[in-house]
Backbone as CSV, one residue per row, in Angstrom:
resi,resn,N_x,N_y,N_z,CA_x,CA_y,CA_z,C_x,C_y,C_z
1,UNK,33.123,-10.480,24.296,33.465,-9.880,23.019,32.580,-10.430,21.889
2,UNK,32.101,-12.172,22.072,31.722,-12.182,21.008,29.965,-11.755,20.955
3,UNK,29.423,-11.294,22.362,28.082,-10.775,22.121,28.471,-9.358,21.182
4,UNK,29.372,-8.818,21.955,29.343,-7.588,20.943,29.154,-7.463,19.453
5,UNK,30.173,-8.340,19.118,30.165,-8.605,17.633,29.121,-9.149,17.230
6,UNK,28.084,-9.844,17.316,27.033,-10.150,17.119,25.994,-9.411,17.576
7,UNK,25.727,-8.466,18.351,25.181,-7.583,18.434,25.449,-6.231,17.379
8,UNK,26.789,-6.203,16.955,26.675,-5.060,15.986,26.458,-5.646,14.674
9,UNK,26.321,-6.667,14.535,26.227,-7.569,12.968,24.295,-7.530,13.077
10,UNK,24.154,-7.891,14.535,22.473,-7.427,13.862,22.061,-6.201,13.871
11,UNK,22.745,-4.877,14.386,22.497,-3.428,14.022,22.269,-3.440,12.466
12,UNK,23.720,-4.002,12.252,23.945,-3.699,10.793,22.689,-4.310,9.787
13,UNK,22.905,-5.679,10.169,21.423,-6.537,9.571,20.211,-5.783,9.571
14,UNK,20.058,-4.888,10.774,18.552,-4.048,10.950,18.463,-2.772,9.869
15,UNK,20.095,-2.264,10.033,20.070,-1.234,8.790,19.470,-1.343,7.447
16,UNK,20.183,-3.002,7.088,19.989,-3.420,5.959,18.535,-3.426,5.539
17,UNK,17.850,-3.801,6.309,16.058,-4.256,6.593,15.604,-3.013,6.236
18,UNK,15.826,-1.958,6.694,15.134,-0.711,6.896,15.258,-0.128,5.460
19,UNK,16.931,0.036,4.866,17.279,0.536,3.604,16.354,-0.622,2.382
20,UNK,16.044,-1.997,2.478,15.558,-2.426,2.003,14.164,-2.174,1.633
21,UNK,13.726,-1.714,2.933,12.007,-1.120,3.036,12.021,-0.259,2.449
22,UNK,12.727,0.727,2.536,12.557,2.503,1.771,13.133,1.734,0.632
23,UNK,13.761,1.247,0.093,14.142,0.887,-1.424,13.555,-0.020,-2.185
24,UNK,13.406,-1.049,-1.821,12.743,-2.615,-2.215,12.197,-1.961,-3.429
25,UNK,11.052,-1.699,-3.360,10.241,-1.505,-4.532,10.797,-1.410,-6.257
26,UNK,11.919,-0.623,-5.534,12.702,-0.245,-7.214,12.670,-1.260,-7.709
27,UNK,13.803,-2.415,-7.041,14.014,-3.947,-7.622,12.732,-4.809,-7.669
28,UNK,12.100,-4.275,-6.733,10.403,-5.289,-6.419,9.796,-5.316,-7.403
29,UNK,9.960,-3.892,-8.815,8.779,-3.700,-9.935,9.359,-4.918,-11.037
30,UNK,10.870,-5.491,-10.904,11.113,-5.795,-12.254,11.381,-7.663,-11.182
31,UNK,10.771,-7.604,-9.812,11.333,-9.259,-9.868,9.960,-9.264,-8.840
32,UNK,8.927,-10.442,-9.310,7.398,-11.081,-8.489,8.259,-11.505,-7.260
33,UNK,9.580,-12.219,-6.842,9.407,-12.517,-5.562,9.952,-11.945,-4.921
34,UNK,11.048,-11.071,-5.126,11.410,-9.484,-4.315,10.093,-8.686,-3.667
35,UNK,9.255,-8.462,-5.046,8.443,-7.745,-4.346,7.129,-8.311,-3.477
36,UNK,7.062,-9.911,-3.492,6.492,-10.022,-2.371,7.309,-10.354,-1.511
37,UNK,8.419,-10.148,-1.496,8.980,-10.538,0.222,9.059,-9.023,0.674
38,UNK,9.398,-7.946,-0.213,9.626,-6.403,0.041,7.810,-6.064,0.579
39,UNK,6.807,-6.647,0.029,5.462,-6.100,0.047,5.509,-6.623,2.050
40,UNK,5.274,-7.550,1.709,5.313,-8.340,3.035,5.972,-7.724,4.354
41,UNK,7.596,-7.621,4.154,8.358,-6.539,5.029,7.690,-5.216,5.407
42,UNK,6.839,-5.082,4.100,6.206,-3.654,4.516,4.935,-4.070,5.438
43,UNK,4.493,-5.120,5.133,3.454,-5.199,6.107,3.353,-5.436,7.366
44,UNK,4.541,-5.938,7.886,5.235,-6.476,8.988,5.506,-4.879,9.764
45,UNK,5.895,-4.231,8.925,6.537,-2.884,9.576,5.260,-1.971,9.811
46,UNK,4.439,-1.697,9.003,3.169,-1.249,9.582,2.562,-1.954,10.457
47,UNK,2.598,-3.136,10.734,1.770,-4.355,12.053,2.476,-3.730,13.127
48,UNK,3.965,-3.868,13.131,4.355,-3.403,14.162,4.139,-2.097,15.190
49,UNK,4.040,-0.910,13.850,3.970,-0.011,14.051,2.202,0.781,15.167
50,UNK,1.342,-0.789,14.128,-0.206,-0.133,14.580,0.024,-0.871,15.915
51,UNK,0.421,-1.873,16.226,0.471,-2.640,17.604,1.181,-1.855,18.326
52,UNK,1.804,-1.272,18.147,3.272,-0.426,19.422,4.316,-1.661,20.065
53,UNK,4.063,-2.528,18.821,5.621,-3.647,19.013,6.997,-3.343,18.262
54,UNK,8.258,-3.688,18.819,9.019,-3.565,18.332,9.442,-4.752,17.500
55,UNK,11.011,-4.422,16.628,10.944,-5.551,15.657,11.658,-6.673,16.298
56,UNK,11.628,-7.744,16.265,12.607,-9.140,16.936,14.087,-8.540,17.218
57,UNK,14.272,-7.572,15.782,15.675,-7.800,15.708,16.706,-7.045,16.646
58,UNK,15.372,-5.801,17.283,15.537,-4.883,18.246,15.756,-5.796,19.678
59,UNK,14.785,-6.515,20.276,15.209,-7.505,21.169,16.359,-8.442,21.006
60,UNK,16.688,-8.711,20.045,17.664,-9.447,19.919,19.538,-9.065,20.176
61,UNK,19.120,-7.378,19.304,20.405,-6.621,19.445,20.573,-6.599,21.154
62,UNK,19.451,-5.883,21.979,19.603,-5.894,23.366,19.894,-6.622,24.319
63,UNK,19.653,-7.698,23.653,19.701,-8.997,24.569,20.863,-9.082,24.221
64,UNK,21.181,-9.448,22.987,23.145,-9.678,23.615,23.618,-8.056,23.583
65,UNK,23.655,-7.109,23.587,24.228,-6.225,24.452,24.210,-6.542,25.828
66,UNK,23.064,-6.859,26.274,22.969,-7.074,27.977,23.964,-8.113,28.163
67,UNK,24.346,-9.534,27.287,25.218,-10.126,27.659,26.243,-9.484,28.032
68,UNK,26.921,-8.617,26.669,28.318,-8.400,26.580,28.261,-7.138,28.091
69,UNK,27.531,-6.274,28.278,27.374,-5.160,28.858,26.057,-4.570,29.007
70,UNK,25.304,-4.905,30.008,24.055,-4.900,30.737,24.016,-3.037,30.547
71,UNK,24.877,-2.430,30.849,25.071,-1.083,30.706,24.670,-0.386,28.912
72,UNK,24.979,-1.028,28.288,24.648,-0.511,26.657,23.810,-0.947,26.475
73,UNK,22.733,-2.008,26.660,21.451,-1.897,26.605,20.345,-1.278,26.542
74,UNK,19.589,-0.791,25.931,18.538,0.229,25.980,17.425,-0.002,25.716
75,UNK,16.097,0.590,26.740,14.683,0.173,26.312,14.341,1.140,24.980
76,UNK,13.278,0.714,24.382,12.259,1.707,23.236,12.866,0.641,22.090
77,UNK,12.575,1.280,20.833,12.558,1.807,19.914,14.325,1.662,18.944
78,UNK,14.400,0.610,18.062,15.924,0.863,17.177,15.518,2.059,16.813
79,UNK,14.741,2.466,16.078,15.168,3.228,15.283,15.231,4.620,15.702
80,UNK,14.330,5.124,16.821,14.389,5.849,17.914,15.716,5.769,18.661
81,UNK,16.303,4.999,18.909,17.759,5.146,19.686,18.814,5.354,18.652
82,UNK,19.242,4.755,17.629,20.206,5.074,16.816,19.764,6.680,16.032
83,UNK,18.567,6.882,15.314,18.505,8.228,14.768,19.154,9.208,16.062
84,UNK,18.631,8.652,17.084,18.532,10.146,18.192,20.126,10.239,18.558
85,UNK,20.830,9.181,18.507,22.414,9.005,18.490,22.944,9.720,17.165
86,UNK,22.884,9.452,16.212,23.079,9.687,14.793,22.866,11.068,14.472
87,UNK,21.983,11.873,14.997,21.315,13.354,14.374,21.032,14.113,15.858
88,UNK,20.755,13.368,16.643,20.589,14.262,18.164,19.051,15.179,18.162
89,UNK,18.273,14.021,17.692,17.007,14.227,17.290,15.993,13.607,18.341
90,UNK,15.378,14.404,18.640,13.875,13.373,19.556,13.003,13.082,18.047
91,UNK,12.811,11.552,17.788,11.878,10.598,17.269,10.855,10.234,18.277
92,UNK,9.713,10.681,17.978,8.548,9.775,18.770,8.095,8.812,18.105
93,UNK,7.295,8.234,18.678,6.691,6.725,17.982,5.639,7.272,16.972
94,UNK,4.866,8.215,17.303,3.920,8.547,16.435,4.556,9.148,14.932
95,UNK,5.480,9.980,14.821,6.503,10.267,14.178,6.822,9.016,13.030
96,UNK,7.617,8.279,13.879,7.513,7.319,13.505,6.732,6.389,12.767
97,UNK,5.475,6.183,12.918,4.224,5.427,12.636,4.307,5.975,11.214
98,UNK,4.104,7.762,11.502,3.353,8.613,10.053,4.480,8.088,9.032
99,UNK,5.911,8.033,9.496,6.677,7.757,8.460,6.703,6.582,7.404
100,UNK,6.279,5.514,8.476,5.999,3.977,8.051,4.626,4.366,7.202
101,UNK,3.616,4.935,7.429,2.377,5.525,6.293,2.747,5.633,5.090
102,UNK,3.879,6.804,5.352,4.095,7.502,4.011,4.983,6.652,3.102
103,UNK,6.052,6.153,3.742,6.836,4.686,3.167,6.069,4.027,2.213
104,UNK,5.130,2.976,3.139,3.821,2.120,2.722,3.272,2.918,1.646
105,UNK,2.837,4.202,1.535,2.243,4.906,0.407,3.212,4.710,-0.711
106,UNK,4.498,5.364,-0.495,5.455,5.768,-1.585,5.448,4.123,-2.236
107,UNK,5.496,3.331,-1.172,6.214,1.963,-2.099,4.829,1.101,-3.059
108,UNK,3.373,1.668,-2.633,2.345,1.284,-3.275,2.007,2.195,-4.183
109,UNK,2.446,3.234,-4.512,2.486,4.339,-5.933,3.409,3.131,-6.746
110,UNK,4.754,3.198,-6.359,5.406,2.872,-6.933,4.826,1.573,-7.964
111,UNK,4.679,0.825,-6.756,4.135,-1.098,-7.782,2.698,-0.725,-8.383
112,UNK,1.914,0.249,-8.107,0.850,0.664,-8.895,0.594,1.433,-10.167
113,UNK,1.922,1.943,-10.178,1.510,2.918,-10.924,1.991,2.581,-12.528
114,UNK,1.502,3.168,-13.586,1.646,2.067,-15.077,2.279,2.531,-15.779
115,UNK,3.418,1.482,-15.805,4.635,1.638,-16.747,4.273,2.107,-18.154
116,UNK,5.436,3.476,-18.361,5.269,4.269,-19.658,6.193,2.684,-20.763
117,UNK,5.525,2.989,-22.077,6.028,1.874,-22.872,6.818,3.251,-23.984
């Protein structure tokens, strides 16, 4: 029981990561060390993405799933397994990748671009 619960506390933790990535920036423009830990996250998530590695936190969820239940375990991709649960969607990795692009773009408009006074 208690892999489970710790396995869904780092789902949740991974959610958090992800909503942080697509958001960060907002809070990142008005605080220097938000937005380098948010800049950084982003860079981590494109590394991953150009390597075809997944994130720690993805091995980590699996691994204690396999504790609690070797059966709920799953190879690939978090974000590929929960969307495709969630929406009943095929996500490919490449898919994927372009999204992390456009992310990375949106969140470097954002810290670039010059505040109206």
């Amino acid at each position: 029981m208690l892999y489970r619960v710790l396995a869904d506390a780092v789902v949740f933790v991974h959610f958090l990561w992800i909503i942080f990535l697509i958001f960060g920036a907002f809070a990142g423009t008005r605080n220097k060390a938000l937005k380098i830990f948010h800049i950084s996250g982003l860079v981590f998530a494109i590394t991953i993405q150009i390597f075809d590695w997944y994130c720690p936190l993805t091995y980590l969820e699996v691994w204690l799933r396999s504790k609690y239940e070797p059966a709920l375990s799953y190879p690939g991709s978090f974000i590929i397994h929960y969307v495709e649960k969630a929406v009943y969607i095929e996500l490919s990795r490449r898919l994927i990748f372009i999204l992390t692009i456009f992310l990375c773009g949106f969140n470097a408009w954002m810290y670039l671009r010059k505040k109206k006074q």
